[in-house]
TORMARBA-65978 format. One record per residue (C-alpha): x, y, z; residue in three letters. Coordinates in steps of 0.02 Angstrom, whole numbers. Layout:
<rs>
{x = X	y = Y	z = Z	resn = ALA};
...
</rs>
This chain:
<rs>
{x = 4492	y = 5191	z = 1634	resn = UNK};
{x = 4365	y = 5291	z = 1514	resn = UNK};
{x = 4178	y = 5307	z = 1529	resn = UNK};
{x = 4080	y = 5164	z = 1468	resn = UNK};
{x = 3951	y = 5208	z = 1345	resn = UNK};
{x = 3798	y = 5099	z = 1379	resn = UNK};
{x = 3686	y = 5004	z = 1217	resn = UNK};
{x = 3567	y = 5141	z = 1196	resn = UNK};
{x = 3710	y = 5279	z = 1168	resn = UNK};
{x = 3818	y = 5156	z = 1042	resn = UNK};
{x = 3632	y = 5148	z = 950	resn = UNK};
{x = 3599	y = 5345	z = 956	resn = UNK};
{x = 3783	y = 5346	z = 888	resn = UNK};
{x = 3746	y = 5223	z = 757	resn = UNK};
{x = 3581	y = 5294	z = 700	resn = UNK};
{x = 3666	y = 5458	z = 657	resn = UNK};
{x = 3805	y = 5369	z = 567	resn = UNK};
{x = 3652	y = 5272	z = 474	resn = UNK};
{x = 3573	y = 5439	z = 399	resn = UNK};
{x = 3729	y = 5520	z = 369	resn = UNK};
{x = 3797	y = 5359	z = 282	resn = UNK};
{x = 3592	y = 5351	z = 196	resn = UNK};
{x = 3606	y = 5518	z = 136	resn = UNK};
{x = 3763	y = 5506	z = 61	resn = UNK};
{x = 3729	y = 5372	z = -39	resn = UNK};
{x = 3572	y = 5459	z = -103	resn = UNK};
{x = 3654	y = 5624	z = -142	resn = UNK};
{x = 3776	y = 5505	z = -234	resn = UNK};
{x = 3646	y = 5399	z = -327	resn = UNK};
{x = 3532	y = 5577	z = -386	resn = UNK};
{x = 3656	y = 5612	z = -532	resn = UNK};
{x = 3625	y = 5444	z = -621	resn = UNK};
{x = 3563	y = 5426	z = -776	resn = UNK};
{x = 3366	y = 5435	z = -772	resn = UNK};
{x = 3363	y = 5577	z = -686	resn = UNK};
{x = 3186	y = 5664	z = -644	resn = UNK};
{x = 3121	y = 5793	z = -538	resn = UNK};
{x = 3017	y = 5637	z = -456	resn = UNK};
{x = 3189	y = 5564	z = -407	resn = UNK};
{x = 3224	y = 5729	z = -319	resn = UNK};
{x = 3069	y = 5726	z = -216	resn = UNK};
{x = 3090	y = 5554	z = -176	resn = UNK};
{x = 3275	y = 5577	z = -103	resn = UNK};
{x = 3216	y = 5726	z = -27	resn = UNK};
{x = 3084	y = 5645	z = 87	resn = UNK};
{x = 3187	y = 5481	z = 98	resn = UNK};
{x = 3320	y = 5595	z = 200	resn = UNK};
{x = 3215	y = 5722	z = 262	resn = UNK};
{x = 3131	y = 5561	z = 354	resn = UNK};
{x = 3281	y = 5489	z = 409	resn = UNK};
{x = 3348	y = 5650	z = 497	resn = UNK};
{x = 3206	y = 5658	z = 590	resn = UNK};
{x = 3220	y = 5490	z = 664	resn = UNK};
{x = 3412	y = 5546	z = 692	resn = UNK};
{x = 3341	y = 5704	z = 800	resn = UNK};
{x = 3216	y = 5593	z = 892	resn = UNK};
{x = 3389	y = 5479	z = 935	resn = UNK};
{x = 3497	y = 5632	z = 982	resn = UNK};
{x = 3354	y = 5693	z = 1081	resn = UNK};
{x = 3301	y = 5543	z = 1150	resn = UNK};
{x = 3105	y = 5566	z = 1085	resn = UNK};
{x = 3039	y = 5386	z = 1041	resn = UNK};
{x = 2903	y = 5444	z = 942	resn = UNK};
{x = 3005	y = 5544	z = 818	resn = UNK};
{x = 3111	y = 5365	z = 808	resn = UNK};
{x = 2975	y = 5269	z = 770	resn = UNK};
{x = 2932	y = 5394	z = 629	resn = UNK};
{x = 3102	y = 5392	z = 544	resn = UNK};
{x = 3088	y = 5197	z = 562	resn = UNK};
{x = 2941	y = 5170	z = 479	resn = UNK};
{x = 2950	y = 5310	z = 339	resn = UNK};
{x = 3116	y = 5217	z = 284	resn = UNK};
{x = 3047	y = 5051	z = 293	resn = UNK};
{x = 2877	y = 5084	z = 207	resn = UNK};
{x = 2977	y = 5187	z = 78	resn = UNK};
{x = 3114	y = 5055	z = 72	resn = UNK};
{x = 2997	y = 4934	z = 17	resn = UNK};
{x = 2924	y = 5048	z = -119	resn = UNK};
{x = 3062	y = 5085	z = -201	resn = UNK};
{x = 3197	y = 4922	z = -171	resn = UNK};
{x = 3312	y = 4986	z = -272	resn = UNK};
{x = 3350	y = 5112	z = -125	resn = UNK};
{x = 3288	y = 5010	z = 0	resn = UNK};
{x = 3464	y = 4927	z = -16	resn = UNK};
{x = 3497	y = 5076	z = 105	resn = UNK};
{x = 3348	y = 5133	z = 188	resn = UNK};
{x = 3275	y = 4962	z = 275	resn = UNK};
{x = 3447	y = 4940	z = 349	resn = UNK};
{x = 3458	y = 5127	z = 433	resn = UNK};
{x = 3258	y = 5099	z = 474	resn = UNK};
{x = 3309	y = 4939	z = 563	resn = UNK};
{x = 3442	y = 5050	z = 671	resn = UNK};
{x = 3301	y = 5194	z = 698	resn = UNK};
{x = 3189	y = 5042	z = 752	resn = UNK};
{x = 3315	y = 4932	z = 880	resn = UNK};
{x = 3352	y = 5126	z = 958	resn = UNK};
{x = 3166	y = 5167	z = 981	resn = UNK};
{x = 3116	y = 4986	z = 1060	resn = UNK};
{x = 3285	y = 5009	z = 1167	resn = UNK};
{x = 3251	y = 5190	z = 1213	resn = UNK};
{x = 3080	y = 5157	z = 1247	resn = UNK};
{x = 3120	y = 4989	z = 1349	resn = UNK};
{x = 3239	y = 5106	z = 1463	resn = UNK};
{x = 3119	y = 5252	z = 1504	resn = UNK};
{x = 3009	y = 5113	z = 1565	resn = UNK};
{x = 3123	y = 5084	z = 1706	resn = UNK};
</rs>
């Protein structure tokens, strides 16, 4: 039979599907009507955040996590409109770093 993958490598998986999923649907969004330079900078952090929480999973660096998590939630909850997106990939970041962090206890 294959290799089993344990929780914490389905979650790094996931939280790199979650940014590249996030940042699609940003780069998709920017071209909508309304569009301002503050829009740009927004999306640009909003990612730029959320890859770095996707490093700190591929690299297995909880602190990194935990700042991906909690950039996307505070700016999730800023700006709801986006938030649509970003709380649920800052939930992922956040269940990887707790799970991550819970295993290099042991």
């Amino acid at each position: 039979m294959g290799e089993r993958y344990s929780t914490l490598d389905i979650l790094r998986g996931a939280s790199i599907v979650a940014v590249t999923l996030l940042t699609i649907v940003l780069l998709a969004i920017l071209p909508a009507p309304g569009y301002r330079t503050s829009r740009l900078v927004l999306f640009t952090v909003t990612i730029f955040i959320g890859w770095i929480g996707a490093v700190g999973a591929v690299f297995e660096r909880f602190r990194l996590l935990l700042i991906g998590a909690l950039g996307q939630f505070l700016l999730g909850f800023w700006n709801f409109t986006i938030g649509l997106v970003m709380l649920p990939t800052g939930a992922v970041l956040l269940v990887t770093a707790f799970l991550l962090r819970e295993n290099s206890d042991t």
